[in-house]
C-alpha positions as CSV (number, residue, x, y, z in Angstrom):
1,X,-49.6,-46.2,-14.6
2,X,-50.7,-47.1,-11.0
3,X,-51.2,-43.9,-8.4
4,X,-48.1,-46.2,-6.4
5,X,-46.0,-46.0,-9.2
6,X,-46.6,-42.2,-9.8
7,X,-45.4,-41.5,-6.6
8,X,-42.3,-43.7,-6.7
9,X,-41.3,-41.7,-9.9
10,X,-42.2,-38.5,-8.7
11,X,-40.4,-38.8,-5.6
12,X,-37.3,-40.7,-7.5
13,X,-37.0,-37.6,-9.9
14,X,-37.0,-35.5,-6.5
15,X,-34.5,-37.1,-4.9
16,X,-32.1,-36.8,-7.8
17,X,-32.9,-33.1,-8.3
18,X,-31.9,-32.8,-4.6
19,X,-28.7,-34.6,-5.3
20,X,-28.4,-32.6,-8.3
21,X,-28.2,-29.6,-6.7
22,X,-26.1,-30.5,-4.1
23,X,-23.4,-31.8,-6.3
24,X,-23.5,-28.9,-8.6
25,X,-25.6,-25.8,-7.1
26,X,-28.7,-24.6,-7.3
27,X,-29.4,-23.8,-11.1
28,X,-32.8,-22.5,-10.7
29,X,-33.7,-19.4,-12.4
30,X,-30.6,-18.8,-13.9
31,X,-29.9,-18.8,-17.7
32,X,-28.3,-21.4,-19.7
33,X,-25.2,-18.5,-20.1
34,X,-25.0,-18.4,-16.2
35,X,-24.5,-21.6,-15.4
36,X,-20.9,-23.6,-15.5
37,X,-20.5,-27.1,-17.3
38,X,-17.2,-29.2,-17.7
39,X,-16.4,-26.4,-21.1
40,X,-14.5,-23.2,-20.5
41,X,-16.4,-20.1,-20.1
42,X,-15.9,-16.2,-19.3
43,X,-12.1,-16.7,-20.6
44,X,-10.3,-13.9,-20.6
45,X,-6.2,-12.0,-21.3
46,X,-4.3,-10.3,-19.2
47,X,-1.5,-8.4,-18.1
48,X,1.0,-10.5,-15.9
49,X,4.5,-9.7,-16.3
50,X,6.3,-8.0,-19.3
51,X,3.7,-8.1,-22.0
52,X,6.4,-8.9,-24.6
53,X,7.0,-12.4,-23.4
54,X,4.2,-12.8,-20.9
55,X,0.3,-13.5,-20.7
56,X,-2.5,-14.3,-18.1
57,X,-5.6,-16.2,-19.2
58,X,-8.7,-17.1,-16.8
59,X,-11.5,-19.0,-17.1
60,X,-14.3,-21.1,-15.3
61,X,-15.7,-24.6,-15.5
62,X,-18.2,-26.3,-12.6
63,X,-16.8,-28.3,-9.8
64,X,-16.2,-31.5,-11.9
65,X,-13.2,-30.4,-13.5
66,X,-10.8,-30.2,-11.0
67,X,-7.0,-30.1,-12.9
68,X,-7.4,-27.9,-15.8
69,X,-4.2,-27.0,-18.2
70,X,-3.8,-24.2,-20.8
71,X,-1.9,-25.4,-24.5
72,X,-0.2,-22.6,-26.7
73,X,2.0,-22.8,-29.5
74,X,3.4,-19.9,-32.1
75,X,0.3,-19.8,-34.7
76,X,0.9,-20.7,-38.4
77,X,-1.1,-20.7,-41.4
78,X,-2.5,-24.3,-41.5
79,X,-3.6,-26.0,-38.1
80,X,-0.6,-28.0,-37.9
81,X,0.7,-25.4,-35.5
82,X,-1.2,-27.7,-32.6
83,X,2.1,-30.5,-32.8
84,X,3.9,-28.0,-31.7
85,X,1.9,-26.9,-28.5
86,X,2.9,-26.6,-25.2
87,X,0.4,-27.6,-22.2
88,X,0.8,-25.6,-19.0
89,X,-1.3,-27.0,-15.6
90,X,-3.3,-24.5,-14.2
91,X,-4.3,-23.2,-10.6
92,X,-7.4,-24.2,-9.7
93,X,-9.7,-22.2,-7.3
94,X,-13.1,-23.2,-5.9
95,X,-15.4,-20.5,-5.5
96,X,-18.9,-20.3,-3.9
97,X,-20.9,-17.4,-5.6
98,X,-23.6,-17.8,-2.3
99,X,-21.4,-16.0,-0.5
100,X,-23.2,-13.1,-1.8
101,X,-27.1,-14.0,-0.6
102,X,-28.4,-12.5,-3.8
103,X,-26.5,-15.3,-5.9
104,X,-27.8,-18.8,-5.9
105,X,-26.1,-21.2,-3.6
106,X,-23.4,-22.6,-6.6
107,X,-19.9,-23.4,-6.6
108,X,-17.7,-23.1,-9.4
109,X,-14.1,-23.6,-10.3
110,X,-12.1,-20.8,-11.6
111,X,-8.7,-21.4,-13.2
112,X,-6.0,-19.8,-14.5
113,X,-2.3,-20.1,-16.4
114,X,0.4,-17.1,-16.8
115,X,2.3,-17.8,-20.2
116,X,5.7,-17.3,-19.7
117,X,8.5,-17.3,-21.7
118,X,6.8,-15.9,-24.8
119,X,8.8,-14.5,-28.0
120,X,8.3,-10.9,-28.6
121,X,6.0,-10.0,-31.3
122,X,5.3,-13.4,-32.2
123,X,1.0,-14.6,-33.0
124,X,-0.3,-17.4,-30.6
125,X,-2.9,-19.7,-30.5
126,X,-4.0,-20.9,-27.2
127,X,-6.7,-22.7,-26.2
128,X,-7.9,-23.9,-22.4
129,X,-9.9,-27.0,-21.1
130,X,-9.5,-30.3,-18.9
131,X,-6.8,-32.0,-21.4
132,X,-9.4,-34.2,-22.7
133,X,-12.5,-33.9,-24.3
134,X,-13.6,-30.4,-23.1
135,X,-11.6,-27.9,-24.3
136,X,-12.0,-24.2,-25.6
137,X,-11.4,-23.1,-29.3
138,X,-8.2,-22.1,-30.4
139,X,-7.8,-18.5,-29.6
140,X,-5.2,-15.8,-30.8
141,X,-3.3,-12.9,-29.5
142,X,-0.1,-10.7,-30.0
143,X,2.4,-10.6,-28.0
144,X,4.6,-6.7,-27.6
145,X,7.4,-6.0,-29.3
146,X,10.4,-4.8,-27.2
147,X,11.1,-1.4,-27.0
148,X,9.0,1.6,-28.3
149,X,6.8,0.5,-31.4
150,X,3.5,1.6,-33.0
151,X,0.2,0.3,-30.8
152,X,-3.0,1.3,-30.2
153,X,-6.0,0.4,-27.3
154,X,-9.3,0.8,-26.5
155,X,-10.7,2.8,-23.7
156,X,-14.4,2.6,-21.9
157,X,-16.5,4.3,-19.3
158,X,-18.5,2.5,-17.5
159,X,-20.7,-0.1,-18.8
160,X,-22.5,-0.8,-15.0
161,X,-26.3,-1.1,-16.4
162,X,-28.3,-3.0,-18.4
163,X,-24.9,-4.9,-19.6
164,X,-26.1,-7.5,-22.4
165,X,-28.8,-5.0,-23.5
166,X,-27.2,-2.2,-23.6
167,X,-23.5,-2.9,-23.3
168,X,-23.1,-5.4,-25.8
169,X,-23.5,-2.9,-29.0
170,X,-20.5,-1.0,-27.7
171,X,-17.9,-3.4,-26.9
172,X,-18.5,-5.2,-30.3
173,X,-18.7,-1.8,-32.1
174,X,-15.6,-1.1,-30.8
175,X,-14.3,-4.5,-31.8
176,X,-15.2,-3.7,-35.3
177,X,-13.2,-0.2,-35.1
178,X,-10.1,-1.4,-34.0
179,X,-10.3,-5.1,-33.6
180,X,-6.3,-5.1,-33.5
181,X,-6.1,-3.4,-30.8
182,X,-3.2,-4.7,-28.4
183,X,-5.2,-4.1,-25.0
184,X,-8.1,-2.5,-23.5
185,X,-8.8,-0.5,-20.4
186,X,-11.9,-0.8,-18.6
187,X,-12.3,2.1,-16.7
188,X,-14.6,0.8,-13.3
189,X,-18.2,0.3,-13.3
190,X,-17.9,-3.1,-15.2
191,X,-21.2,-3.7,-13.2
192,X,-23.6,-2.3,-11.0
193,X,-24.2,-4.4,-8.1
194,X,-20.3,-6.0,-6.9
195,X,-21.1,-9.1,-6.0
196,X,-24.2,-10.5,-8.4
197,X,-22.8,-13.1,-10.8
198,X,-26.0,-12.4,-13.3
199,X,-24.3,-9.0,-13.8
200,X,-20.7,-10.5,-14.6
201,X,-22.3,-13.3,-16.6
202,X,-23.9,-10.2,-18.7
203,X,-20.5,-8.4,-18.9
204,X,-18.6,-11.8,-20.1
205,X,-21.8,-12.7,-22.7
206,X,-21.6,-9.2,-23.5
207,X,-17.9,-9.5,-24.7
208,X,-17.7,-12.8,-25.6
209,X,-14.9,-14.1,-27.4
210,X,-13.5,-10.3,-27.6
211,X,-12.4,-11.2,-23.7
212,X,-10.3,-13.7,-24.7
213,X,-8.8,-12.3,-27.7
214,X,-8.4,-8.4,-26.1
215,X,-5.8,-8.3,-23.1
216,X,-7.9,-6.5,-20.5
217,X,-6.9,-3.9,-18.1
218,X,-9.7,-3.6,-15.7
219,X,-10.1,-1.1,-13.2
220,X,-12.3,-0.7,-9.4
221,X,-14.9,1.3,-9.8
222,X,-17.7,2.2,-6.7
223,X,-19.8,0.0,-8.3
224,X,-17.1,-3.4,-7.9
225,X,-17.1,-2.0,-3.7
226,X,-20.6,-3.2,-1.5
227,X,-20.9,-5.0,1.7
228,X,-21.6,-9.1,1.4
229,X,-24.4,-8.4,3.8
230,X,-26.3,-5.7,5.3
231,X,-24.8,-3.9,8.1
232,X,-21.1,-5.1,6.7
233,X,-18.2,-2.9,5.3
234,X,-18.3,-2.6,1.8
235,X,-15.8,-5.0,-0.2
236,X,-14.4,-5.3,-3.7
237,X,-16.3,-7.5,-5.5
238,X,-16.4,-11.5,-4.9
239,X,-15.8,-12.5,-8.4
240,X,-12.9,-9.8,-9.1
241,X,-9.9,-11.4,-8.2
242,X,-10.9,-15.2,-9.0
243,X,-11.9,-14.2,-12.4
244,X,-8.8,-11.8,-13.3
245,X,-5.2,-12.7,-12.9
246,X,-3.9,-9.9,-12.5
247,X,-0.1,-8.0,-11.3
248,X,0.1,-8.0,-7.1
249,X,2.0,-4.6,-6.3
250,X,3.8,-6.0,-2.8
251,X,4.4,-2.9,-1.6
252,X,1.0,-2.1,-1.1
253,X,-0.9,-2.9,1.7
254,X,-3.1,-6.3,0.8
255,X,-6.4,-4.6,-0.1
256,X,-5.4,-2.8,-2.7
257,X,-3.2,-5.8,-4.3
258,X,-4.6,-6.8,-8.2
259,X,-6.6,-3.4,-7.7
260,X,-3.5,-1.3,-8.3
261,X,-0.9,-2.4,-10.9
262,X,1.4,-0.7,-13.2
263,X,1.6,-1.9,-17.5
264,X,4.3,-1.1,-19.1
265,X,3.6,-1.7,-23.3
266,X,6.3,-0.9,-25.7
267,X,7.5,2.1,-23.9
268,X,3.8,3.1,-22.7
269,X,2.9,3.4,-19.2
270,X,0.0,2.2,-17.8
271,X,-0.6,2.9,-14.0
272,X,-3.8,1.2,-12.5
273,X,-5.2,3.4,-9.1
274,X,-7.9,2.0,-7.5
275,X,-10.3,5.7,-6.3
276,X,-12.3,4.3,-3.9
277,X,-10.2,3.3,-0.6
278,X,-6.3,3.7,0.6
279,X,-5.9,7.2,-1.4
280,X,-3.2,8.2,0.6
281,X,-1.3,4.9,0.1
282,X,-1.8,5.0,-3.9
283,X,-0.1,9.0,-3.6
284,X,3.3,7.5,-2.6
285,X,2.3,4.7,-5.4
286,X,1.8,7.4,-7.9
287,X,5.1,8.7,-7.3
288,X,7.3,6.0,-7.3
289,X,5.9,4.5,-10.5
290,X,6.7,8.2,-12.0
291,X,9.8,9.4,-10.5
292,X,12.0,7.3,-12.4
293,X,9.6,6.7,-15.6
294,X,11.6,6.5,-18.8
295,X,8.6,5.6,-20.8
296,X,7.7,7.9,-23.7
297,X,4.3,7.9,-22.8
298,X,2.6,8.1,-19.0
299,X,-0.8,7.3,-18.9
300,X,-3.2,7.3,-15.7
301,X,-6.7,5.6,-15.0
302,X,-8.8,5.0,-12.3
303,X,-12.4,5.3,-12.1
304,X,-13.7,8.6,-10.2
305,X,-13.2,11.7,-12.5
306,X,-10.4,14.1,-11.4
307,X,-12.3,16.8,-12.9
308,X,-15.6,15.8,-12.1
309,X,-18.5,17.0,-14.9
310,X,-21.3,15.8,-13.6
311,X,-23.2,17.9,-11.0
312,X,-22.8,17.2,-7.2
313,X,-19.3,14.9,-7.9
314,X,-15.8,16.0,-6.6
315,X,-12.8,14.5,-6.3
316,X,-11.3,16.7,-4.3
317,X,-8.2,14.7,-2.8
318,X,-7.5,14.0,-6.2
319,X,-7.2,17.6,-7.6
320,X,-5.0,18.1,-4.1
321,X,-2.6,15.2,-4.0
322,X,-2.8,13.3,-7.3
323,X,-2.9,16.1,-9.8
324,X,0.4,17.9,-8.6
325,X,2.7,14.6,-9.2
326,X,1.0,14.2,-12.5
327,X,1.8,17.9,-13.4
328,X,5.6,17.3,-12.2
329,X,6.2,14.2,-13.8
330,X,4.5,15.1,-17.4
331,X,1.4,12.4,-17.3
332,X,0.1,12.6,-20.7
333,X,-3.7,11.5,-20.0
334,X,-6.2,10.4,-17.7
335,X,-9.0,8.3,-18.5
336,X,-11.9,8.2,-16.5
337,X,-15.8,7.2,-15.9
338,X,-17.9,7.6,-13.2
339,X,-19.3,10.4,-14.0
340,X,-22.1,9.4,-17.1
341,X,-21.5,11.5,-19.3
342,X,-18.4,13.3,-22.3
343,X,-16.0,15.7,-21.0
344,X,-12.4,16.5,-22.1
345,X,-10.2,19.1,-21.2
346,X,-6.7,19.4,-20.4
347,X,-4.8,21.8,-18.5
348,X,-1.7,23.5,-19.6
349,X,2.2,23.8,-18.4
350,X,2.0,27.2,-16.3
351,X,4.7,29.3,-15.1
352,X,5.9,29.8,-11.6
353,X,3.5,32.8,-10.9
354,X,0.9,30.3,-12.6
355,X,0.7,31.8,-16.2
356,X,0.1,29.6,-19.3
357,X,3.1,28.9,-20.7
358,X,1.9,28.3,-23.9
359,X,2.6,24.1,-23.5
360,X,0.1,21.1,-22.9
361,X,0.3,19.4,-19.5
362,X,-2.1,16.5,-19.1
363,X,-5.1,15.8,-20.8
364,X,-8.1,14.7,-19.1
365,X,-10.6,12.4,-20.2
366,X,-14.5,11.5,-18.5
367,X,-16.7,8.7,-20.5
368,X,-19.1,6.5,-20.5
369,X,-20.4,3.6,-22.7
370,X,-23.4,1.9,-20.9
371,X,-27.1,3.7,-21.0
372,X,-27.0,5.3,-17.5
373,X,-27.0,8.9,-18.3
374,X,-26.3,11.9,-15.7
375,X,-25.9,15.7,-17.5
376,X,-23.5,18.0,-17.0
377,X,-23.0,20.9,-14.9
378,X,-21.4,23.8,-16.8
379,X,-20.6,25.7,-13.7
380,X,-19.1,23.2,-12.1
381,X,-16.5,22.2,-14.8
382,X,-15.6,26.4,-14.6
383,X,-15.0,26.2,-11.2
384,X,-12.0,24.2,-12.8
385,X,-10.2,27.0,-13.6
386,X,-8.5,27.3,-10.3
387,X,-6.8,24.3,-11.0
388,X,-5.8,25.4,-14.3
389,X,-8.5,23.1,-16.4
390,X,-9.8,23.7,-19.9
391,X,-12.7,22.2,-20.6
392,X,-12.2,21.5,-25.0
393,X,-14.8,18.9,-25.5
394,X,-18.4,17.8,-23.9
395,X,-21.8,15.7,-24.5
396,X,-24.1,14.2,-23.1
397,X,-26.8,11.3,-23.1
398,X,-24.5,9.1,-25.7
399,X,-22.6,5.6,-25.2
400,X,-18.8,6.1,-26.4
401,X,-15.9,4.0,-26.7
402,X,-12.4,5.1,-27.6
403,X,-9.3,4.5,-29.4
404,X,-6.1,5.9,-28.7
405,X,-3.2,5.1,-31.6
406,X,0.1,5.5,-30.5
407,X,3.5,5.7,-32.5
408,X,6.3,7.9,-33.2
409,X,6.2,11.5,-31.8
410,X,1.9,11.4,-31.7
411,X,-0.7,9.7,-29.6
412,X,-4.0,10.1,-31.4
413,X,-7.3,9.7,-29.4
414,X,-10.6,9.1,-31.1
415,X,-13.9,8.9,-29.3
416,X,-16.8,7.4,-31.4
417,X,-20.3,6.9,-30.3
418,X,-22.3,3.6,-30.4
419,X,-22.7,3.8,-33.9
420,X,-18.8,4.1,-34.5
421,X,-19.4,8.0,-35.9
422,X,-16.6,10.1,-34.7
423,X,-17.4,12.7,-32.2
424,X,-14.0,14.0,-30.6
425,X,-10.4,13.8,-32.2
426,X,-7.1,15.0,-30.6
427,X,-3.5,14.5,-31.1
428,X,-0.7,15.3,-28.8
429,X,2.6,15.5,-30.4
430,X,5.4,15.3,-28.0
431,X,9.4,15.9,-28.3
432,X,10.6,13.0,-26.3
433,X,13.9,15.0,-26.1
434,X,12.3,18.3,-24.1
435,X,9.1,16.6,-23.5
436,X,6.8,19.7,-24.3
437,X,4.1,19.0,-25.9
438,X,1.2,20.0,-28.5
439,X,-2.3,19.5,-28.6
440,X,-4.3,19.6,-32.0
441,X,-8.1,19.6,-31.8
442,X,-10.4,18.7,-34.3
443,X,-13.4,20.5,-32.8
C-alpha cells in the first residue's frame, strides 16, 4: 500500500471516529456494560400509584431511539400470552451524563411507562424496546392484592463501594433467599460518588435482571448528594430521577419531590424521608402520612441512623423531632444504613413519668451490605438510654441483607449475612385491635 494511501485511510478512519463520537459520545474507556446501544438496559420496577393495579418501569437506550413503548399482558403458561399484549408509548428524556466532568461527554435516552389499570394479584409479563427489532426479554412481576394479605420484602444498607465486586454477592444472595419477594427497599448509599455513571452502571450490572423483576424502593443517602463542580452546592445525584420513576409528593417543596414518597402495600406502610436536606419540612411530612394511618403496619426508612452505632455519628434532630411522632403514632420499624456496620434495638412504650410499660414501641434497625466497614462504639449506643433505646442485637465487619415476612398478627425480620447464614431473627406480634405489641428475640 502506497505511504499516500496510508494516510488517506488513517485520516478517513479519524474522521469517522470523530463523527462517531459526536453522534453518540465519547465511549472511550468505558466498558462494553457502560455504554448504551438501540437494546434496553438498567430496567427497572417501581412504585407509582396503588401497587395493586399500578407499576413504573425505566430503562435506557442511546440517542437513536427516540419513541420507545412498553407491551404487557396477564402471563399464562405457554407464550401465547404475547396476542394479548397491550403496547403503552413511553416518555422519552435525553440526558447528558457530562454534566458531571468526571463522566465522559455522552448522551443517553432514558425512558419510562407507568402501567395503569392493572388487575390485583394478577402475574404479568412485560417487556420494553423501540416496537421493532430491539426489544427487552419478557419480564415478570406481581401485582398486590387489595387489602391486607401475606407479603414479604427485602431490606439493604448501603452498598456505596466496590459495587460489582463486592455488591453483587449480596443482592443475588438475597435473590436466592426470598426471590418472591414483592419489593425491596434500598436504604441510601446505592453508590459512592452521586453523579459518576461507572458507579450506577456497577449498581444496575450488579443487580441485573433482579431490577427489573424486584419493585424497588430506593432511598437518598449522603452518598446520592455532591456538588456538579467544585465550589457548587451539593445536589442529588444526576442520574436519580431520570433513572427512577418514582411518586412526586406535591406538597413538598420541589427538592425533595421523588426523594420523599409514601407506599402503601396490602395494608403496609411504607414512608420514604430523604435525611440529608429540608428536615424540618419532612417533620410536618411524617405527621400527616401518620396521623390518619389505618394501615396495620407503619414502617419508616431513610438513610442516616436514628440511633446512630457507629462512633462520631448523631442524628440528633432526628431523636428530637422525628422519634416523638413515631412513638405517638405506633411506627413499627425503622430501617436504616449509613452507619457500616449491625445494630438493632428497640425502645419500649413508657409511662407518663417515663417507666417501661412493659410494651414494644418501635424497633430500630442499622445495616449494611457493601464491604465498607466502620465499628461500633459501645458507649455511644448507651448513651441511648435517655431516649429510652435498647440495644438487642450488634456486629460488625459483615455484609447483610434482610427479609421481613409479613402476614396475620406477625411481622418476622431475618437478617442473613453474605453467605445467606442467619444471624439475627425477631418477631413482633401485634393486636391490630389495641395495637400493643410483642417482641420475640431469637438471640
Amino acid at each position: 500500500m502506497k505511504l499516500s494511501h496510508v494516510i488517506i485511510r488513517v485520516f478517513t478512519l479519524a474522521f469517522l471516529s470523530a463523527i462517531s463520537v459526536r453522534a453518540h459520545g465519547n465511549h472511550e474507556g468505558l466498558h462494553h456494560w457502560e455504554i448504551p446501544s438501540k437494546d434496553p438496559d438498567r430496567i427497572i420496577l417501581t412504585f407509582h400509584g396503588e401497587p395493586a393495579t399500578n407499576r413504573a418501569v425505566t430503562w435506557r437506550t442511546d440517542t437513536s431511539i427516540t419513541e420507545a413503548f412498553a407491551q404487557i399482558a396477564e402471563a399464562t403458561a405457554n407464550s401465547k400470552f404475547t396476542d394479548q399484549a397491550v403496547t403503552r408509548n413511553a416518555m422519552t428524556e435525553s440526558f447528558d451524563l457530562g454534566l458531571y466532568k468526571g463522566n465522559n461527554s455522552l448522551v443517553v435516552h432514558y425512558h419510562s411507562v407507568i402501567f395503569e389499570g392493572l388487575k390485583p394479584d394478577t402475574l404479568y409479563a412485560y417487556r420494553v424496546g423501540d416496537g421493532h427489532e430491539h426489544w427487552s426479554e419478557w419480564i415478570q412481576f406481581r401485582t398486590a392484592k387489595k387489602g391486607y394479605a401475606p407479603t414479604q420484602f427485602v431490606y439493604f444498607g448501603d452498598a456505596q463501594n466496590d459495587i460489582l465486586e463486592h455488591w453483587s454477592r449480596v443482592i443475588r444472595m438475597a435473590y436466592q433467599t426470598a426471590p418472591n419477594a414483592s419489593f425491596v427497599v434500598h436504604a441510601g448509599d446505592l453508590v459512592n460518588y452521586a453523579h459518576r455513571d461507572f458507579e450506577w452502571a456497577e449498581w444496575f450490572k450488579s443487580g441485573g435482571f433482579i431490577h427489573s423483576q424486584w419493585t424497588a424502593i430506593p432511598v437518598a443517602g449522603n452518598h446520592e448528594f455532591s456538588p456538579i463542580e467544585k465550589g457548587k452546592p451539593r445536589k442529588l445525584s444526576i442520574q436519580w430521577r431520570p433513572q427512577f420513576t418514582l411518586p412526586v409528593e406535591m406538597d413538598l417543596v420541589p427538592e425533595l419531590h421523588e426523594s420523599v414518597y409514601t407506599v402503601d402495600y396490602q395494608d403496609v406502610r411504607v414512608i420514604v424521608l430523604n435525611s440529608n436536606d429540608q428536615l424540618e419540612a419532612q417533620t410536618d411530612y411524617i405527621e400527616k402520612q401518620l396521623k390518619d394511618c389505618t394501615a396495620k403496619w407503619k414502617i419508616i426508612t431513610c438513610h442516616h441512623s436514628i440511633f446512630a452505632p457507629a462512633r462520631g455519628r448523631n442524628f440528633q434532630f432526628a431523636r428530637d423531632h422525628w422519634k416523638p411522632l413515631l412513638d405517638k403514632y405506633g411506627v413499627d420499624l425503622v430501617l436504616n444504613g449509613h452507619d457500616h456496620t449491625y445494630a438493632r434495638g428497640h425502645v419500649p412504650v413508657l409511662t407518663a413519668d417515663g417507666k417501661d410499660a412493659s410494651g414494644l414501641g418501635t424497633v430500630y434497625v442499622t445495616s449494611v451490605s457493601g464491604p465498607k466497614m466502620y465499628d461500633l462504639d459501645a458507649k455511644q449506643m448507651e448513651g441511648y438510654s435517655v431516649d429510652g433505646y435498647k440495644s438487642d442485637k450488634t456486629a460488625e465487619q459483615t455484609q447483610f441483607f434482610q427479609v421481613i415476612t409479613i402476614g396475620d398478627d406477625t411481622l418476622t425480620y431475618v437478617a442473613y449475612t453474605a453467605l445467606s447464614e442467619e444471624y439475627d431473627r425477631v418477631v413482633i406480634t401485634k393486636d391490630f385491635k389495641t395495637g400493643k405489641k410483642v417482641l420475640t428475640q431469637n438471640n
